[in-house]
N, C-alpha and C positions, 0 to 999 in steps of 0.2 A: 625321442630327443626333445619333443614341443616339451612333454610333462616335465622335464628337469629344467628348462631354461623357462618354466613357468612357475616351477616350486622355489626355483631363485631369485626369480622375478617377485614375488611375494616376500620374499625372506629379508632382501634387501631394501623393497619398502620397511615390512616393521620395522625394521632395523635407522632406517633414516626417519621413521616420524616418531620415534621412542625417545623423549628429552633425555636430554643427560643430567644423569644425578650424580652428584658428586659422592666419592668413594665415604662412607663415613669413618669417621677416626676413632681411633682404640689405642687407649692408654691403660697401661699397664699400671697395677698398684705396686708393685714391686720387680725388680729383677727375674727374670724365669730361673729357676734352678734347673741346669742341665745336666747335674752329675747323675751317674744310676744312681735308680734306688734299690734298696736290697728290698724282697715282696716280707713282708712281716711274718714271722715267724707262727707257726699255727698253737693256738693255748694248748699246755700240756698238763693233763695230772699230774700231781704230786704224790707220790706215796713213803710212806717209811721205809726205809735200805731193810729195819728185821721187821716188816708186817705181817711176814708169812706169802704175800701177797706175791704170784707170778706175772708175767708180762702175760699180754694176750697173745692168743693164735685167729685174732682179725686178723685178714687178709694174708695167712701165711699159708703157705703152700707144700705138700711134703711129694717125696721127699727132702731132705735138707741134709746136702754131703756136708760132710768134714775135711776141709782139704787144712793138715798141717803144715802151719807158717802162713797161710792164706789167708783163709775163711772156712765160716763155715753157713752155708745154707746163701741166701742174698746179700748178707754182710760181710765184707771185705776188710781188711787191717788197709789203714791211709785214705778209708773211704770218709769225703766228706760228707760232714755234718748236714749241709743241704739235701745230701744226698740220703743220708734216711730221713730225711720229713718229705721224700720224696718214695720212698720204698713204698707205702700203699702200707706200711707195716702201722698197728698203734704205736705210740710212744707215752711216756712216763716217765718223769722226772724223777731223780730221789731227791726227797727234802735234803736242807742244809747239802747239796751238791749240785757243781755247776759240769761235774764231770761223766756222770753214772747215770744211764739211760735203762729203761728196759724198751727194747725195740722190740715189737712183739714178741717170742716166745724167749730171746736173747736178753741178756746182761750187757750193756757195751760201756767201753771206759773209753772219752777223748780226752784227745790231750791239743793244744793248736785245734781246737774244730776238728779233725781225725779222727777216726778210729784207730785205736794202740791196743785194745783187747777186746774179745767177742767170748763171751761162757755162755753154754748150752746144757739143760740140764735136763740129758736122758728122758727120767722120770717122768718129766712133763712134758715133754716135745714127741715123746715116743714112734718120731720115724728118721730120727738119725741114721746118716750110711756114713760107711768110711771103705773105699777100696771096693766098691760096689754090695757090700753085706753089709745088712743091717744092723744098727747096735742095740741089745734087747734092752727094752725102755728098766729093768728090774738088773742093770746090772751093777758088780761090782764095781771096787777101785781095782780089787784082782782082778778081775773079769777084763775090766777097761784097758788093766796093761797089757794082757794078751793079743788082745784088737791094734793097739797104736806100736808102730816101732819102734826098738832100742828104750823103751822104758825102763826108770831107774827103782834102787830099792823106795822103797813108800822111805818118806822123811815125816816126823812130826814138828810141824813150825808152827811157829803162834797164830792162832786162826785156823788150823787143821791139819790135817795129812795132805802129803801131798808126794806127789810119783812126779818125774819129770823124764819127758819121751820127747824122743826128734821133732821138734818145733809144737809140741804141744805140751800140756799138762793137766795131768786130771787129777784133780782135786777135793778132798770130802768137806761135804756142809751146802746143800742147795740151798735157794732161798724159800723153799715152801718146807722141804723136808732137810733130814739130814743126807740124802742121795749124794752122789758123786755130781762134779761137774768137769764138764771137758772146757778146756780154757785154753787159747790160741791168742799171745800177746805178741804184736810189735818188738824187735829183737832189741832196741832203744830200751822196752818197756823192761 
C-alpha cells in the first residue's frame, strides 16, 4: 500500500510542477473531404481482342466447375467488377474496350461494372469439370454438346457456330486457336 500512495505521490508532484503550455493550434488549408474514397484501381495491360494472346493462369487454381447460368471456376455472372481486381486472378484489358476483360484464364464481358458473360476456352484452361467429369481440353463443339444439357442444332451466325444448351453456349473460335468456347451469359445478355 506505501509503494502506490508513494508512486502517486510522485505523479502528482510531476504533474503540479509541469507549466502548462498551451495546446498549439492547427489550421487547416482546406476543408477535410469526408466522403469514401474509392482505392485506385490497379494498372492493367492492354492487349488486342485478335492478338492471339490468352489470359493468364497466375494465380488460377484447377479445377474450375462450369455451373450453367452461374459461373464457371471463381467468376460468377453479377459479380462486381471490384471484385475480380480482387480475385488474386491477372487481368487484361482489350484495347478500344471498356467492357471485355481477360480475367486470368477467362474472357469476361461487364456491363454496369458486373459480370454479364464469363467464356472459358477448354483448349487452354485444360481442367474444366461440369457435373463432376472433366471436359477433355481437345474437345469438340460435338463433343461439348454431349457434356452440357438440352443442347441445340449447331447454328452458323456471323462470328461462328454456335449450339445453344440450358443456360450455356459453346461456341467455335477461341481467342488463341480456333477451339470451341463454352460461354455462360447474364439472361439480360
Amino acid at each position: 500500500m506505501k509503494n502506490i500512495s508513494l508512486i502517486l505521490s510522485v505523479f502528482l508532484t510531476l504533474a503540479a510542477c509541469t507549466p502548462n503550455k498551451p495546446t498549439p493550434e492547427i489550421t487547416l488549408k482546406s476543408e477535410p473531404n469526408l466522403e469514401p474514397t474509392k482505392p485506385a484501381e490497379p494498372e492493367m495491360e492492354t492487349v488486342d481482342y485478335f492478338s492471339g494472346k490468352n489470359g493468364s493462369l497466375e494465380g488460377f487454381t484447377c479445377p474450375s466447375i462450369v455451373v450453367p447460368g452461374v459461373g464457371i471456376g471463381s467468376i460468377v455472372l453479377n459479380m462486381p467488377k471490384g471484385n475480380l481486381l480482387q480475385s488474386g486472378l491477372k487481368i487484361k484489358q482489350f484495347k478500344n474496350s471498356t467492357e471485355d476483360f481477360l480475367v486470368g484464364p477467362f474472357l469476361v464481358t461487364l456491363a454496369n461494372d458486373k459480370v454479364v458473360q464469363i467464356e472459358a476456352e477448354p483448349a487452354f484452361i485444360q481442367c474444366l469439370e461440369y457435373a463432376g467429369k472433366p471436359i477433355p481440353a481437345n474437345s469438340t463443339i460435338e463433343q461439348l454438346q454431349k457434356i452440357f444439357p438440352h443442347c441445340k442444332k449447331l447454328e452458323s451466325r456471323r462470328g461462328g457456330n454456335v449450339s445453344a444448351c440450358d443456360k450455356i453456349e459453346i461456341r467455335q473460335g477461341g481467342l488463341a486457336t480456333n477451339s470451341p468456347l463454352i460461354s455462360i451469359s447474364s439472361p439480360q445478355q
